[in-house]
N, C-alpha and C positions, 0 to 999 in steps of 0.2 A: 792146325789150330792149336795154339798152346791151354793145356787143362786148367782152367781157373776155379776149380774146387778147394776150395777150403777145410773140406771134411771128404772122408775116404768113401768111396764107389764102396754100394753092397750089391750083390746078384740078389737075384729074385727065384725063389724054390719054385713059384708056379706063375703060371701065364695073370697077369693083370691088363684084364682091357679098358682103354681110355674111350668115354664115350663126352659129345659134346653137350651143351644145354639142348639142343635139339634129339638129341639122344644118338646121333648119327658118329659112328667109328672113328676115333683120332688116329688110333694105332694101340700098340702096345706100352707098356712101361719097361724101357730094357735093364735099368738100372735105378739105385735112389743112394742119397747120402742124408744126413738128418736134417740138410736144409733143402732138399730140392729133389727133382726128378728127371731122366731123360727118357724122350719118347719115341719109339724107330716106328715112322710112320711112312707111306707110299706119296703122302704130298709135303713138299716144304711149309713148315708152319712159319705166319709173320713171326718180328723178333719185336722184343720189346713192347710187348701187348700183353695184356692181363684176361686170362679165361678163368670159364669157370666151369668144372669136369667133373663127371663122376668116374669113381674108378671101381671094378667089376673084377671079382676072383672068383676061384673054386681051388681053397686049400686043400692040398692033400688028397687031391680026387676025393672028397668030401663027399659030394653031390650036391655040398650048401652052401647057395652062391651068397656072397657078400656083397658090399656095396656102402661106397662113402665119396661125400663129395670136396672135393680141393679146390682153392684157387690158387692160382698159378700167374707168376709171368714168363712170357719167354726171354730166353737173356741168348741163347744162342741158334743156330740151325745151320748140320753141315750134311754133303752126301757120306753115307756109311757104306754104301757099295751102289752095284750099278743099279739098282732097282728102291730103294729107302735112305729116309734122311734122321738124323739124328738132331732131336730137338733139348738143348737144355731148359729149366725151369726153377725158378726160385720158389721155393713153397710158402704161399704170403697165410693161408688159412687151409686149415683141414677139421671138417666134424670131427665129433666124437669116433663115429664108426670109420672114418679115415685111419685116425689117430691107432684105434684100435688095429686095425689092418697093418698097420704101419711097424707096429709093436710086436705082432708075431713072424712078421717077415724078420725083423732083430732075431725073436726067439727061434727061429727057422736056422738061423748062421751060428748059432750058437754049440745045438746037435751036430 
């Protein structure tokens, strides 16, 4: 599949998990860029549908979990290997404490 980002792929310094409105496991967040996110998850997610997720860290082995919530559409989903699927995501809305989450993972790539 040909990369249709617009803005450049950031890694992520610590595990982010994706949970749904039901509060039940999406996956991980394996990646983000300043408009969107991708998610490597065990089931293929629809495309072109709009959720709505919280997303759940522990910076820095902390011990102090964070937590912010994002809306999302999905705009892609492919297999990433034999067992997980890679989902893109355009970022239509994120809290405050998203926002902030979002801002130290920048200051994380910066160290």
């Amino acid at each position: 599949m040909k990369d249709q980002r617009q803005f450049l792929r950031k890694a992520l310094h610590c595990t982010v998990s994706i949970f749904d409105e039901n509060q039940k496991s999406v996956g991980v967040m394996a990646d983000y860029s300043d408009t969107g996110i991708m998610i490597a998850s065990y089931q293929a997610i629809a495309v072109n549908q709009t959720f709505h997720f919280s997303m759940i860290d522990l910076p820095g082995n902390s011990g102090t979990k964070r937590s912010g919530r994002i809306e999302v559409q999905s705009a892609w989903c492919d297999k990433i290997n034999t067992t997980q699927f890679g989902t893109g995501f355009k970022l239509l809305k994120a809290d405050y404490s998203a926002k902030q989450m979002f801002q130290s993972y920048d200051a994380a790539q910066q160290t």
